[in-house]
N, C-alpha and C positions, 0 to 999 in steps of 0.2 A: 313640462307636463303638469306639475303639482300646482304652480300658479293659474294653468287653465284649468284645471278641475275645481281650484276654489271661486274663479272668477265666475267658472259656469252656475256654481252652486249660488252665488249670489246673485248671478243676473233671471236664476229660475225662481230665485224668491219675489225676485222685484216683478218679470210678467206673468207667473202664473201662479204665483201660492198667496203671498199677500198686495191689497191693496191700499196699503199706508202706504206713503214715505217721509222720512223725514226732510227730503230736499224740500217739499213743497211749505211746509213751515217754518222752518229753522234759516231758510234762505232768505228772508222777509227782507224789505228795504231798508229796517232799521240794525241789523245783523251782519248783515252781506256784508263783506267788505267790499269798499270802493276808493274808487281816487277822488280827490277833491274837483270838481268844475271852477275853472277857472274863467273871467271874462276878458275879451280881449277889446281896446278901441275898436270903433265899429270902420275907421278909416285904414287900420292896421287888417283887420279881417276882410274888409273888399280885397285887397292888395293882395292876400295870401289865396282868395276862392279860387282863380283862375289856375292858379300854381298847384294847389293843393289838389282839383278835381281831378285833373288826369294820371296825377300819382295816384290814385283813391282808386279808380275804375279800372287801371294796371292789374294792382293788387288783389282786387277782389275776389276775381276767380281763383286766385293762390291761395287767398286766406279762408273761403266758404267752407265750412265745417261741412264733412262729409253727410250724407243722407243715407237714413236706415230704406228712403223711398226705394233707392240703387240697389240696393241689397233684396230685396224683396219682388217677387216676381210674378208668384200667385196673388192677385190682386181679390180674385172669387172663391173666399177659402170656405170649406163647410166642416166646422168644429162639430168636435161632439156633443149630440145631446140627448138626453131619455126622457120617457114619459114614465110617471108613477101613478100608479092606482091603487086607491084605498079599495080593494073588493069588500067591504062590507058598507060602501057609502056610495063606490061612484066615483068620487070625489077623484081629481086626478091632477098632475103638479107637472110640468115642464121645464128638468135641467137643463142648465147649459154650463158646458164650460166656456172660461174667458179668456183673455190675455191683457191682463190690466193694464198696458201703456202705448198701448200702438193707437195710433189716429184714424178714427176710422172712415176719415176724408178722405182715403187714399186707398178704402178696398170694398167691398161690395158684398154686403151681406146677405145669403142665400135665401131663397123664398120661406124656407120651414123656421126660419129664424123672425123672419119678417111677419108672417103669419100665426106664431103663436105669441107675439108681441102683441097684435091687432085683439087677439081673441082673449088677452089678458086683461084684468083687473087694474095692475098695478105689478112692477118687477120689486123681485127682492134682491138685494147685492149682500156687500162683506160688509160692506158702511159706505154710507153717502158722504163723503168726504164737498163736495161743493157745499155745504152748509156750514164749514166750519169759519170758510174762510172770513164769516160777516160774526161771527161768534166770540167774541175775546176770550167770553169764561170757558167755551169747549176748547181752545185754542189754548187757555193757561190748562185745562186739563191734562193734553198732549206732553205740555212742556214736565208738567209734574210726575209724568209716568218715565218721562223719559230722562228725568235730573236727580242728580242723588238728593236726597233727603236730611240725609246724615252726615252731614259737616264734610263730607270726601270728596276728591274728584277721579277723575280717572286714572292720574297717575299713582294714585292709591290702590289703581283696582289691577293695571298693567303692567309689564314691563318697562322700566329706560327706552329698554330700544325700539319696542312694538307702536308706545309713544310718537317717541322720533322720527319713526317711518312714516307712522299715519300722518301727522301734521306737517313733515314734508312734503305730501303727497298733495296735502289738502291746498298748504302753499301756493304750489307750484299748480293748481289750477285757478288760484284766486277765491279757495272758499274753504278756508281757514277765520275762525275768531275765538279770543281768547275764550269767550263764552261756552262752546261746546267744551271745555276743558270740565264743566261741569256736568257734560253727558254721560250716561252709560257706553260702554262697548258695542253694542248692539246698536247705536243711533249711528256712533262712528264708522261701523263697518257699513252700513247705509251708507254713509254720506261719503264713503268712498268709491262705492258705485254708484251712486248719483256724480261723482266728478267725473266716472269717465263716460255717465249717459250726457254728461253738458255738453260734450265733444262730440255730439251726434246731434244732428237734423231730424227730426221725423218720431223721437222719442216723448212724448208726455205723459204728464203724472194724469191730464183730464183725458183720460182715456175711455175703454170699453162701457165702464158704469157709470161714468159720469153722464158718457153721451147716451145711455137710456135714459138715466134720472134727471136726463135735463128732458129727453122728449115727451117721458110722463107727466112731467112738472108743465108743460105748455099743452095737452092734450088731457089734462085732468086727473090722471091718474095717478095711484097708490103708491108711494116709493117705501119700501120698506127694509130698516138695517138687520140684517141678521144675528152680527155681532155688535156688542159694543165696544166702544174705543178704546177701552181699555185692554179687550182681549187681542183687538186690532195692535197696538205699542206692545204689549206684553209678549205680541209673538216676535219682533220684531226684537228686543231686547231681552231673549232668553238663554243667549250664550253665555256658558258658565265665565268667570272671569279669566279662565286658562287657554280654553276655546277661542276666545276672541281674543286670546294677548297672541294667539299661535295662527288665527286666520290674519290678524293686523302687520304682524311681523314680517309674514308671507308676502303681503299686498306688497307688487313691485308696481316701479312707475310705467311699467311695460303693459302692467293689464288695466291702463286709462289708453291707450291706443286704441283709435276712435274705429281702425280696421278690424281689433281683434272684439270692441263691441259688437260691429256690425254683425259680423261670424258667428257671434253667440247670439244674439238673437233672431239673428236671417235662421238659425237651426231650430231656435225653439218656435218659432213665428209657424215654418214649415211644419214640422211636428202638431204644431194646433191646428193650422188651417187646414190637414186630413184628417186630424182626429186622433192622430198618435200616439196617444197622452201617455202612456204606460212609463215610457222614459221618464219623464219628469219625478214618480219616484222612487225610479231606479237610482237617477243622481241626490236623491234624498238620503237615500240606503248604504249606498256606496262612500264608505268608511277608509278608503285605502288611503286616502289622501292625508288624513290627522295618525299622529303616533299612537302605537297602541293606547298609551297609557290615557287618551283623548278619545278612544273610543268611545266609552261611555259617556261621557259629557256630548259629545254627538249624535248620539243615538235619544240622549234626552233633550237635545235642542229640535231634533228630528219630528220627536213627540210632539213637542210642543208647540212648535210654527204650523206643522202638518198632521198627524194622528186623531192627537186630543181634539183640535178646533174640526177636523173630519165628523165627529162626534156628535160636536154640538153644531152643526152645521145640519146633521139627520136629523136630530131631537128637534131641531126649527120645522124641517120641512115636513116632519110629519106633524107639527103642531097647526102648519097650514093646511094641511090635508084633512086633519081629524074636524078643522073652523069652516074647512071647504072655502078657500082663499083660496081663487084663479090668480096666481103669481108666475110668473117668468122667475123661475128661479136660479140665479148667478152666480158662480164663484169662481174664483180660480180654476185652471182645468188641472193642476197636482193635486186637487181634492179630492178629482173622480179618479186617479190614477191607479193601476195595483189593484190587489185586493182585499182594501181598505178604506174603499172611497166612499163618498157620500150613498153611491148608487145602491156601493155593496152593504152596506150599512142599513138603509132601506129593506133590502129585501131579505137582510136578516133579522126587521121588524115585522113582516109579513105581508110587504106592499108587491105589491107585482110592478116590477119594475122591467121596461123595453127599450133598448138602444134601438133610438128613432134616425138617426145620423152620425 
């Protein structure tokens, strides 16, 4: 029970609260670990094709990495979403909540979603992450927030044994390098849920905002980041160093099981695609799982992936509001969760704010 309440707490960071990861950078082809290609005579390789195909297409169906597609069954989900109005302008803003990693090849986005896309400007998200990938200096950026600075590595920051677990872990999925030994906690505990998103079909980092910022980008329109990248990595690596030696330690090789992935995110998937959203931070809030004396270090990490960035998430959207910027505006949907979300946050500025969906 204690390892699925931490696994779920990660896997709600990864679709619905933040939309970095460090899989999609850290993974790079120069990074990755790989095995050498070898060549073989090209008279020795005739001689094995025939032998080798029908072993190959045996196997196939046994070794296919499961799909989140099988898990998922609501293909026509209608998330939540509000309108805001500035009553002293008019001016008016269209939330949505998201789910940063589902493919949205594979489900069918409702009309009121569709049509306030049409009738927009340009969408606003958490950060356009497609732009980084052609970027080296936003790309060293990333690496700089996310590497110590000061001469340490992580085995300075953790435990022997929280260590040991992690880089077994990472091992034993083939995405271990000595190099992340100079990460923070917080990239680690990533890259430990990205090993058991590898083990899934159907999971991607170019997800919900990517695939608007790429249809604005070919339709002319406005892509705008809400956050910068640094508050993007900064949430992501806010676990104090006790927190993350007590979530690492935790991490068993049982929650990269590609069935108990599916499970957590076939629930969160469900959850967004009615509009559910209130869970997501209830398991924010929900403390039982770390030792007391981890409570607070939790409740400040809590803050600070979700509260704080809630904040300055309003502060944006009424800053489009007051510029009267017709924006699709994006975020996680643990943003709007509770009553602490962007929405409520809004209409404690004096917007009139109306759940449209």
């Amino acid at each position: 029970m204690k390892i699925r309440k931490i696994t779920m707490l990660l896997a709600a960071v990864v679709l619905c609260c933040s939309s970095f990861s460090c899989e999609e950078y850290v993974y790079s082809s120069e990074s990755r670990p790989h095995k050498a290609k070898t060549t073989k005579p090209a008279i020795e390789t005739e001689t094995e094709t025939e032998e080798t195909t029908a072993s190959t297409e045996a196997t196939e169906e046994s070794t296919k990495a499961p799909s989140l597609r099988d898990y998922i069954t609501d293909t026509t989900p209608e998330p939540a979403m509000w309108r805001v109005t500035d009553p002293a302008t008019g001016n008016s803003l269209d939330l949505l909540g998201t789910i940063h990693v589902i493919d949205l090849n594979y489900v069918t986005l409702p009309d009121y979603i569709l049509k306030a896309y049409d009738e927009c400007e340009g969408v606003a998200v958490e950060y356009d992450m497609s732009n980084l990938m052609g970027d080296m200096e936003e790309m060293k950026k990333v690496a700089s927030y996310m590497m110590y600075t000061d001469g340490t590595k992580i085995t300075d920051h953790i435990s022997k044994e929280a260590y040991e677990n992690g880089r077994k872990i990472l091992e034993d999925a083939n995405a271990y390098n000595p190099l992340y030994d100079n990460y923070k906690p917080g990239a680690w505990i990533d890259l430990l849920q990205s090993a058991a998103d590898s083990k899934v079909e159907g999971i991607t980092a170019a997800g919900f905002e990517t695939y608007f910022a790429d249809k604005c980008k070919a339709d002319g329109k406005t892509v705008e980041n809400i956050e910068t990248l640094e508050i993007q990595v900064g949430a992501l690596t806010a676990y104090s160093d006790e927190l993350a030696d007590y979530v690492i330690k935790n991490y068993t090789p049982e929650a990269t099981d590609p069935e108990l992935t599916n499970e957590q995110f076939k629930f969160m998937y469900d959850k967004w695609a009615t509009g559910d959203i209130d869970c997501f931070v209830e398991m924010f809030t929900d403390n039982s799982v770390v030792p007391d004396d981890l409570k607070d270090d939790q409740e400040d990490f809590n803050n600070k992936m979700l509260f704080d960035r809630n904040k300055g998430m309003a502060e944006k959207a009424s800053e489009y509001l007051k510029e009267g910027k017709k924006y699709l505006f994006m975020v996680g949907s643990a943003h709007y969760a509770g009553d602490k979300g962007v929405d409520d946050l809004l209409k404690e500025m004096g917007y009139e704010v109306e759940r449209i969906a």
